[in-house]
PLY file of the C-alpha trace (Angstrom):
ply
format ascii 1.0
element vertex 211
property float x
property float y
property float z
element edge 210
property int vertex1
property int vertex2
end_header
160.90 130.24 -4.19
162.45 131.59 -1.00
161.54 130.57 2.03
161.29 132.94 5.45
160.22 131.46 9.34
157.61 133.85 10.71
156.72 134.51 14.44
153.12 133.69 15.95
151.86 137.18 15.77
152.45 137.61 12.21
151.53 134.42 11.16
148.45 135.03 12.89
147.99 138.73 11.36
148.47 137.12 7.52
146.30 134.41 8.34
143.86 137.05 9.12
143.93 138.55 6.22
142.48 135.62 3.78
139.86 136.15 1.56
139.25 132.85 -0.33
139.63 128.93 0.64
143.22 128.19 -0.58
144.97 131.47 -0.65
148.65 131.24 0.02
150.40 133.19 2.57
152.11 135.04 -0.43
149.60 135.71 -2.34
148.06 137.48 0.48
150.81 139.77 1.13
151.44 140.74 -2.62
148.16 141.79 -2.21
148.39 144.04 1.27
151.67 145.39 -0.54
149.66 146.15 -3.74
151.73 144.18 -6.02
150.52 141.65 -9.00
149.94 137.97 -7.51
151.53 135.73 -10.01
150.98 131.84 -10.60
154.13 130.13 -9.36
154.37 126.27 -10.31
155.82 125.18 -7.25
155.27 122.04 -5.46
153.78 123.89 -2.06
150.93 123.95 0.07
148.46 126.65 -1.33
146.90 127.58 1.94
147.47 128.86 4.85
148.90 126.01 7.33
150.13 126.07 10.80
153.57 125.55 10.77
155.27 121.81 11.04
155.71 120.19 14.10
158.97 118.21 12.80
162.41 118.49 14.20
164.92 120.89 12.07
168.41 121.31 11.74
170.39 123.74 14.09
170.87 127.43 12.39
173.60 128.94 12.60
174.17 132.37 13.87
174.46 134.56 10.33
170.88 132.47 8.70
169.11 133.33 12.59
170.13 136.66 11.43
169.64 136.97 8.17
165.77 135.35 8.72
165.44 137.59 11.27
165.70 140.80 9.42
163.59 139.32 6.68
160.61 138.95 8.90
161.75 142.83 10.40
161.69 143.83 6.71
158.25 142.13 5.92
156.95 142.99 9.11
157.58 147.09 8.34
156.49 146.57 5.17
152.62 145.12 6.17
152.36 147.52 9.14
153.20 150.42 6.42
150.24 149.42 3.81
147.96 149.13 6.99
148.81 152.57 8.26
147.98 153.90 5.15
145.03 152.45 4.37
143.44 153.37 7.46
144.51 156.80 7.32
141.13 157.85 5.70
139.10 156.64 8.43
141.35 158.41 11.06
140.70 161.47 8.75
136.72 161.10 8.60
136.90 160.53 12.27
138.54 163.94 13.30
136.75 165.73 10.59
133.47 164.58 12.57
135.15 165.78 15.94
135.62 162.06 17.37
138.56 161.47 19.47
141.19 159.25 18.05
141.67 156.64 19.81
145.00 154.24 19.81
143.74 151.46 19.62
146.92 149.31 19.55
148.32 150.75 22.81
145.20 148.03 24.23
147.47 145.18 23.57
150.89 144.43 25.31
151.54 140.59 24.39
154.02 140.18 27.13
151.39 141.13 29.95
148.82 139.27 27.61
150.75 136.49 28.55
150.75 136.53 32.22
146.64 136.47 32.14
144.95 133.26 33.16
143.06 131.69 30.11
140.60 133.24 27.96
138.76 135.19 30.37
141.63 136.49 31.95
143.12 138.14 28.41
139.15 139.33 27.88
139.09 141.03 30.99
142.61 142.44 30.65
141.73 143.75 27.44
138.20 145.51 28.18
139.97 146.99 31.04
142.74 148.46 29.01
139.86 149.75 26.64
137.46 151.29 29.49
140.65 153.63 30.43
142.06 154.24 27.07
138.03 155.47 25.77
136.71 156.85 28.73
133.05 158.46 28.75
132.70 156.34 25.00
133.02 152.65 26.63
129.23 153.40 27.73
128.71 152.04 24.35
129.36 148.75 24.68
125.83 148.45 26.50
124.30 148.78 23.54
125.92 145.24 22.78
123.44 142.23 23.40
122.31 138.79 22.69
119.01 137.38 21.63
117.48 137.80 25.25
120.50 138.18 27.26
122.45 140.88 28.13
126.53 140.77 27.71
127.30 144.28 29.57
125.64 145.64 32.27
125.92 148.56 35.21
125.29 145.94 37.85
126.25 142.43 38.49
122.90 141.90 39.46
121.36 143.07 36.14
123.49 140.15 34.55
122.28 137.81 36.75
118.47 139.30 35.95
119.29 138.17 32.03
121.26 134.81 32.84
121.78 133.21 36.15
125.08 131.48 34.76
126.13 134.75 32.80
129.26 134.77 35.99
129.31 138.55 35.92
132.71 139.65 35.92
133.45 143.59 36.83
135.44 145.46 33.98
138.36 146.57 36.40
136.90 149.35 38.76
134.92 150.92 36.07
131.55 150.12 37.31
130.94 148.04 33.73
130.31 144.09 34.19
130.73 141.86 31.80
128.99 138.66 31.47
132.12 135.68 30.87
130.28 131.99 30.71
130.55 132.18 26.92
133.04 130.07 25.07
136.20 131.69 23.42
134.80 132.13 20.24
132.23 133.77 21.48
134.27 136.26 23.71
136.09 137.06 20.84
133.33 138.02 18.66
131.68 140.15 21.72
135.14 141.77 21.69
135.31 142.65 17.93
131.71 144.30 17.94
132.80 146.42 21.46
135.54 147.54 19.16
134.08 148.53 15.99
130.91 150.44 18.25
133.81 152.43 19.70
134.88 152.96 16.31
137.84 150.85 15.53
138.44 149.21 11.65
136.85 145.68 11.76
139.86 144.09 10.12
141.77 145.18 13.04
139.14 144.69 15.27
138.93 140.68 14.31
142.81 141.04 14.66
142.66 142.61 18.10
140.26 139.85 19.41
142.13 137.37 18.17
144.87 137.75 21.09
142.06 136.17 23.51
0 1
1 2
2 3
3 4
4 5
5 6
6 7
7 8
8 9
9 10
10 11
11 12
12 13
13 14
14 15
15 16
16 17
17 18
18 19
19 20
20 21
21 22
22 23
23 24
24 25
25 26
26 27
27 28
28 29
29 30
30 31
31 32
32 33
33 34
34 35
35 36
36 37
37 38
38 39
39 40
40 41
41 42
42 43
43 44
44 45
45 46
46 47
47 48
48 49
49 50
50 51
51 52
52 53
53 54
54 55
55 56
56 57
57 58
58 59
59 60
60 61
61 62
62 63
63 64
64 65
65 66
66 67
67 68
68 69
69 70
70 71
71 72
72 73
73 74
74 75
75 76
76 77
77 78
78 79
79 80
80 81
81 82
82 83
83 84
84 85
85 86
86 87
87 88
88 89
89 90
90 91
91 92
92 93
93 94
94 95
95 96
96 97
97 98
98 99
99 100
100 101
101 102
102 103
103 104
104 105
105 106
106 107
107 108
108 109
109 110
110 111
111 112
112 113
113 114
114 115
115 116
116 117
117 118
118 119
119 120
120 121
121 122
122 123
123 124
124 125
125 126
126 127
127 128
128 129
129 130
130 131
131 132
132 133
133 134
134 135
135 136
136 137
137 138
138 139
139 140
140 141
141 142
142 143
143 144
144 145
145 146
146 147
147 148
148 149
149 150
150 151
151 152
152 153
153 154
154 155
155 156
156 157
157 158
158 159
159 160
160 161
161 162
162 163
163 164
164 165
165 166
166 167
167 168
168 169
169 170
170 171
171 172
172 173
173 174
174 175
175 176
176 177
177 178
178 179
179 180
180 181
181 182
182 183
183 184
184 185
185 186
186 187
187 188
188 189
189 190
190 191
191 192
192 193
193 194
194 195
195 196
196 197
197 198
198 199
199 200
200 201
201 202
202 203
203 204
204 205
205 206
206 207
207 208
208 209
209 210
């Protein structure tokens, strides 16, 4: 069994991608790459875990690169599979006459980074997808709660539906955004903007994620 160090991001993306309690983090990719998951009898973890907090010894220069072109290689290799899968939707999409939309030009992890907490990345990231959709981001008020509403034209219409909703204006769109809800929460408003405006839910979760 060989062993690879992977960056947050990807760890996060395979993580994603788990479909039963225990999966490993190879199994998973054998299956995004298509190939046969085999039983290995190997004294591992069988899940998913967040990697360990203990003290390791100093690399040198040739395994930093060496592990680094195994996570470029494995990297290409997941984005490829993804690509193609979702080619078929991108297809159906522009045989109906909806505009493609890039949905992964949204994120930009290094100005991700420079937002203050949760509701900073959420607004950051509704703003980046009010420009990138235009005319189609009047969608997302069609997204509500059980007697609440989550977007709104107004700040005062949030305030109508929840006096602690702390309407938050979506750039200088005109679009407010209600932003007292937990994380969790913001993330899952997020995913459902996404997949109204017609993005791939698995990407959608994946998207959301970076809040």
């Amino acid at each position: 069994m060989k062993y690879i160090e992977i960056d947050e991001e990807l760890y996060r993306f395979i993580a994603s991608k788990t479909e039963r309690i225990g999966e490993s983090a190879s199994d998973i990719l054998r299956r995004l790459l298509h190939l046969s998951v085999e039983s290995v009898e190997v004294d591992l973890p069988q899940a998913i875990s967040e990697p360990s907090l203990e003290a390791e010894p100093a690399e040198t220069t040739e395994a930093e690169s060496q592990r680094s072109e195994l996570f470029n290689q494995a990297k290409a290799a997941v984005e490829k599979v993804m690509a193609v899968q979702a080619q078929p939707e991108v297809e159906a999409h522009i045989a109906q006459g909806v505009t493609e939309i890039d949905f992964k030009s949204i994120v930009n992890e290094h100005l991700l980074a420079q937002q203050k907490g949760a509701v900073g990345r959420f607004m950051w990231l509704l703003g980046n997808l009010q420009a990138a959709t235009g005319s189609d981001f009047n969608k997302v008020l069609d997204i509500q709660g059980k007697g609440r509403l989550y977007f709104a034209r107004s700040k005062q219409a949030l305030l109508d539906s929840s006096q602690s909703s702390n309407p938050k204006e979506i750039g200088a769109s005109g679009f407010w955004v209600t932003t007292n809800n937990n994380t969790a929460k913001k993330q899952n408003i997020f995913t459902e903007v996404l997949e109204h405006l017609g993005c791939d839910s698995e990407y959608a979760r994946t998207i959301a994620d970076y809040i």
